[in-house]
N, C-alpha and C positions, 0 to 999 in steps of 0.2 A: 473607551475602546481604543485599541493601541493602533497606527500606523507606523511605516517604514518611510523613513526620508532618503532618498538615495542622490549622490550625485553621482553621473555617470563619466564615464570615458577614464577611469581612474584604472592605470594597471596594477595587479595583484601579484605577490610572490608569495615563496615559502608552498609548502606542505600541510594538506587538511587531511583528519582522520574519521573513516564516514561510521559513524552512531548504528548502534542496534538495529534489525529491519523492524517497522512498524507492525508490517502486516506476517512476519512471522511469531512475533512477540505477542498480538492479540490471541492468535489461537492458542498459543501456551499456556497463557494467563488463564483462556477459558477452562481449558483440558485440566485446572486443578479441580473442578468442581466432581470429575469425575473418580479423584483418590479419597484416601481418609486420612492419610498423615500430611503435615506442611510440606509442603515443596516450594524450590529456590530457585533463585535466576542470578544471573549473571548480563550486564551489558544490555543492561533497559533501559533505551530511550528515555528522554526527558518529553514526551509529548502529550498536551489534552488527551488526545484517545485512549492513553494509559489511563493517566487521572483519572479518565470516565471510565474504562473499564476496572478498575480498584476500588471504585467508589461503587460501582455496581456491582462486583462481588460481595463487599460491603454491605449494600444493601440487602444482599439476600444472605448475610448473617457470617460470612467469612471475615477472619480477622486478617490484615497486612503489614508488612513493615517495607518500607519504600526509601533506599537513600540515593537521594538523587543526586550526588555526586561520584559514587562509586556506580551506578545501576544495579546496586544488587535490592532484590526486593524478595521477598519472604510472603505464602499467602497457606493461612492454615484453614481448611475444607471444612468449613463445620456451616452448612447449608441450613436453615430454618424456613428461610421465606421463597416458594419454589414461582418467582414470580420477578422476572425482567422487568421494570416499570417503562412506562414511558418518558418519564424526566432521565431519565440514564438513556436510553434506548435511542432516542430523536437524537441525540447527538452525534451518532457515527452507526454508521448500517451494521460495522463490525459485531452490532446487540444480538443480531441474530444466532450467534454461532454459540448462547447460552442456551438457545430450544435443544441440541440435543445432547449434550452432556444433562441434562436436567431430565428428559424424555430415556437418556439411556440411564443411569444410573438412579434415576427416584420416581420414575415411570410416570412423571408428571410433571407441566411445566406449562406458565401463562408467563409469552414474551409480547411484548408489543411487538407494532409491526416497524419494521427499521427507518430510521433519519439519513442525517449524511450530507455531502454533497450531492446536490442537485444537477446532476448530469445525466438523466436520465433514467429509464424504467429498468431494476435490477429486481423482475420477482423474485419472490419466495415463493413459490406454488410448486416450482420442484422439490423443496426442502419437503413440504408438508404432503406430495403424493409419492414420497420415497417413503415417508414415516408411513403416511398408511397401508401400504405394500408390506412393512415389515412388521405391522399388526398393531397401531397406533390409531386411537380412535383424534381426528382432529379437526377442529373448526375456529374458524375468524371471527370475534364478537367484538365489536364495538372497538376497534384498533387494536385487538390482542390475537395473536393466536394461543389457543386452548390446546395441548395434549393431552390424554392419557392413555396409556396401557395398561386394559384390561387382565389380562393374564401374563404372557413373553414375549418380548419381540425376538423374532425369530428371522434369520438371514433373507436376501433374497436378491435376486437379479435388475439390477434397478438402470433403466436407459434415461440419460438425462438430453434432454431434447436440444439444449443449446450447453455449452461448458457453463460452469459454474462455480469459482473456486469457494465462497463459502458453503453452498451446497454441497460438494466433493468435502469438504475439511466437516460438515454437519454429521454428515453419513460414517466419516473414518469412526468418528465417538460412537455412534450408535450401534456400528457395526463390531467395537471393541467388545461391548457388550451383548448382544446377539447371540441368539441359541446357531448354532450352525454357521454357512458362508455367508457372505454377503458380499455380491459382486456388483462393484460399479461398472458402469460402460457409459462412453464421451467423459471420462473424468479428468479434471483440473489437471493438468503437467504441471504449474507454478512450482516452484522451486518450494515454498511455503507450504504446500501441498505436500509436497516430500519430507520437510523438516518434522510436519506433524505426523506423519507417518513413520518414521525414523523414530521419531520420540512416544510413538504406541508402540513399535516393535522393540525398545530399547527396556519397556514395561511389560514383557510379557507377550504383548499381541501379536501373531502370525501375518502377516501382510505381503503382499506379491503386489506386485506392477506398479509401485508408487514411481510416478514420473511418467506415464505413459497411458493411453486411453480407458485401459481397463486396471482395474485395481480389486484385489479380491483378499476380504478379511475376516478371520474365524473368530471369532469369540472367544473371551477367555476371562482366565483370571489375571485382572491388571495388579501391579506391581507398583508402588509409590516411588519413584526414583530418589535414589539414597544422596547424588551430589547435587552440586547447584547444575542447572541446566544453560549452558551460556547462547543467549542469541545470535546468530550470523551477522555479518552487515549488511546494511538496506542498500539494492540494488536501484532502488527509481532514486537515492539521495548521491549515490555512486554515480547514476548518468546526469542529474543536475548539474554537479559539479564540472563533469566533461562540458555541459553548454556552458556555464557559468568560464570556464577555461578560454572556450571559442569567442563568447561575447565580451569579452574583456579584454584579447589577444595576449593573453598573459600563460606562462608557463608555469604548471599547477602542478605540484605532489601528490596524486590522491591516495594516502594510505589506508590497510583497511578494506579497499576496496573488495566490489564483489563484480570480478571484472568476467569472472567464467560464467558469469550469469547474464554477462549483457550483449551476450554474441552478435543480435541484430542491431543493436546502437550503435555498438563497436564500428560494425562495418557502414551504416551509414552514415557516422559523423569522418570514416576515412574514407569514402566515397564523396563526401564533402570538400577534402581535402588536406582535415584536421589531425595532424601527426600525434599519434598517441601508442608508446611507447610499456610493455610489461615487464615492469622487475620484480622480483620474490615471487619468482613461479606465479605472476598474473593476483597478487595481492595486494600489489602498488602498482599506481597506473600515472605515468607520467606522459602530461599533455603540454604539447607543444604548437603554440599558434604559427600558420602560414599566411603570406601575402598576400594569396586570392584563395577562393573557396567557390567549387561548383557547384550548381541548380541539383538536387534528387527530386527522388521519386520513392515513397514512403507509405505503407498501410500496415494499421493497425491491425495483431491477430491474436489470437488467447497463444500463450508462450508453448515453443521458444519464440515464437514469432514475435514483430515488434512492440514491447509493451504500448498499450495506451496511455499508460502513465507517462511517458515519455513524448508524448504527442506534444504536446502545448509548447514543453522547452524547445526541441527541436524546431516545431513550425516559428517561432523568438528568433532562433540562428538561422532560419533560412532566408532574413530577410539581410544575412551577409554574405548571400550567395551571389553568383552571375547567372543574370538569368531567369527562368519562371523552373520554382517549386513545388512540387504537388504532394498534398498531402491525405489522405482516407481514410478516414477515422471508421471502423467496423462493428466498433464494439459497442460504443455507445450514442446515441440520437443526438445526444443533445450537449454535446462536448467542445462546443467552437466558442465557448460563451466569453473567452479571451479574445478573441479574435476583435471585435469591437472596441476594447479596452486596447490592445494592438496597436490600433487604426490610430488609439488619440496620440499614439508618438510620433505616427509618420508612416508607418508599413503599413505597403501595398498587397492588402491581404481581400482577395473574397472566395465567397463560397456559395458551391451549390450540391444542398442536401450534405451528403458527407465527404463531398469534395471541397478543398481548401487550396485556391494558387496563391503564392507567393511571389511578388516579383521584387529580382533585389537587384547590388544591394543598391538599399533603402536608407540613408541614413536618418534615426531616428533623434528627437528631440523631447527633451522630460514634459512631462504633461500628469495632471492627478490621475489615480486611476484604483478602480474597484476591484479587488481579490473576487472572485465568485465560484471558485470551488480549490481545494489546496491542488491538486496539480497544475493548474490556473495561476495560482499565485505564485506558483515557482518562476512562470513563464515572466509574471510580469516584472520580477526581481530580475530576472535576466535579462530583459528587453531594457529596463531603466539601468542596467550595468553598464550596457551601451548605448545609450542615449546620451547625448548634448544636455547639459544643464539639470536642471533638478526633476526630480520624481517624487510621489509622494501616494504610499500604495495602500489604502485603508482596507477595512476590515481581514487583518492578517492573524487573525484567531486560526483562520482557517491553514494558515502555514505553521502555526503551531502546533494541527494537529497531528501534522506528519514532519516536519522537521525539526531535527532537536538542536535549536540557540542556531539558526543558520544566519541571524545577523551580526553575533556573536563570531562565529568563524568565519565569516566576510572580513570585520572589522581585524582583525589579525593578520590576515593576508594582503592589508592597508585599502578596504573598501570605504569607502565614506558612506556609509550605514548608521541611520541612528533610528532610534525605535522612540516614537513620539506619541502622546495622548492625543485625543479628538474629542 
């Protein structure tokens, strides 16, 4: 198992260009299960969760071709086995988002129940009583969920009790397919959300309100997109970089970037203090470290609001602020699990329930320390960036499944990163 050895207090130069979004590139990958002819990509990450989701299409009978120095990858729809396992599935929750392209397009589908990081409770129980409302018979047996549709599924009015963005990205598919409307209400805004929305209307599908609470989608005949489909850039690997920038006091190029997408990071790492600068019409983001940085005040919210992916880096740089930091995490229960890992550098971090202060700054010192979910491990690459003497950050599987070679593009912009066996 691979860890990161990091020496810290090393400044960084030059210009980094930030890689495919993760999480807009899963739902794509899924959405071929719903064509019949190959479809293309463009600008696909080098991540596990790819691998695992290729290997799972894979699985269920689709052929791929994957070069992972260009990102272009190639997946031809020829479905046999209408059954997610659980060896593919436990590895990233993203497994879910095959129940309805499979449910919409072959009116049947056995997905296990999803993996992932461990930050807490993300049912599926909305997924599966939105399928039943649009005439899916469905049931949970022995870690699977079971669909099928008896006769058509047919539109309907679906209220989601908390936001949900793969539930919202579930429902776009099924609803492509759907006899009639199919209206969500509390649906996903994520930006990813849009993308795949954008990419069913771009096929054919009629689609209203993508990006906003309610979304409403008519059924049709989809269309196999004729060119490659190129992915956006990843906006949580966009705001890494801005901490990674702050923790290191060094002056960073980030091109690429997906900086219209990070409107609340934006303003609280310049509420912070931290000068960051948009050239090419906010496509390139040039950050610039300052000689003190003030204490915020930060809560996590489903987007535009502050992503929670974003949590763990930021609460890393707040221990370079003046002052006590508060952080509130909304999203999810159980998401402080860095916070502990934190503590072994030096930072004055506690908490209570889903409140997190920070008192800085803190100067911190290298100490071993445990990855326990990938936006967690981002936190702790950027905490050991700044830290006195060595680090040494094990189980980083988990930062490969969401960043692509990011000790790779450390080491370029002169980070003393080396990636070492256990």
């Amino acid at each position: 198992m691979d860890a990161l050895q990091i020496i810290g207090q090393k400044p960084l130069s030059g210009s980094v260009s930030i890689s495919g979004s993760k999480n807009t590139a899963l739902p794509f990958l899924f959405s071929t299960l719903l064509f019949d002819k190959p479809v293309s990509f463009s600008n696909i990450p080098r991540l596990w969760d790819i691998e695992t989701t290729l290997k799972l299409l894979q699985d269920m009978g689709c052929a791929y071709e994957w070069n992972k120095e260009t990102g272009k990858v190639q997946i031809v729809p020829q479905v046999k086995n209408k059954t997610a396992s659980y060896d593919w599935v436990k590895r990233m929750r993203a497994g879910i988002l095959a129940l309805g392209p499979l449910v919409a397009k072959f009116g049947e589908a056995k997905v296990s129940l999803p993996g992932g990081c461990a930050i807490g409770a993300r049912p599926v129980n909305f997924h599966l009583e939105a399928l039943r409302k649009m005439g899916a018979q469905v049931e949970v047996d022995q870690g699977y969920i079971l669909a099928s549709v008896p006769s058509r599924l047919k539109g309907a009015t679906l209220v989601f009790p908390e936001v949900s963005v793969t539930g919202t990205e579930n429902l776009l598919y099924v609803g492509a397919f759907a006899e009639g409307e199919t209206v969500i209400e509390n649906a996903a805004k994520e930006p990813e959300v849009v993308a795949l929305a954008n990419l069913l209307q771009e096929c054919g599908i009629q689609i209203e309100g993508a990006g906003t609470s309610q979304i409403k989608i008519k059924g049709g005949n989809l269309k196999t997109p004729t060119e490659a489909i190129r992915i956006p850039s990843d906006r949580i690997e966009t705001g890494t970089w801005i901490s990674i920038a702050m923790a290191t006091q060094s002056e960073i190029l980030i091109e690429n970037a997906a900086g219209a997408e990070l409107a609340k990071v934006l303003k609280a790492y310049r509420a912070m203090g931290l000068k960051i600068e948009e050239e090419n019409l906010g496509s390139s983001l040039r950050v610039v470290p300052q000689d003190r940085y003030e204490a915020i005040s930060v809560e996590t919210e489903p987007y535009p609001g502050f992503p929670t992916d974003m949590q763990a880096q930021v609460l890393a740089n707040m221990c370079q602020a003046q002052g006590t930091s508060h952080m509130r995490e909304n999203i999810f229960e159980n998401r402080y699990m860095h916070v502990a890992e934190l503590r072994r550098l030096g930072a004055k971090i506690s908490t209570d329930g889903n409140l997190a202060r920070v008192e800085g700054p803190t100067p911190l010192k290298g100490a071993p320390m445990m990855a326990t979910d990938l936006r967690a491990s981002a936190s702790l690459v950027v905490a050991a960036l700044m830290a006195q003497g060595t680090s040494v950050i094990s189980r980083i599987y988990h930062l490969d499944r969401g960043y692509d070679h990011l000790d790779q593009k450390l080491q370029k912009l002169g980070a003393c990163v080396t990636r070492i066996a256990q």
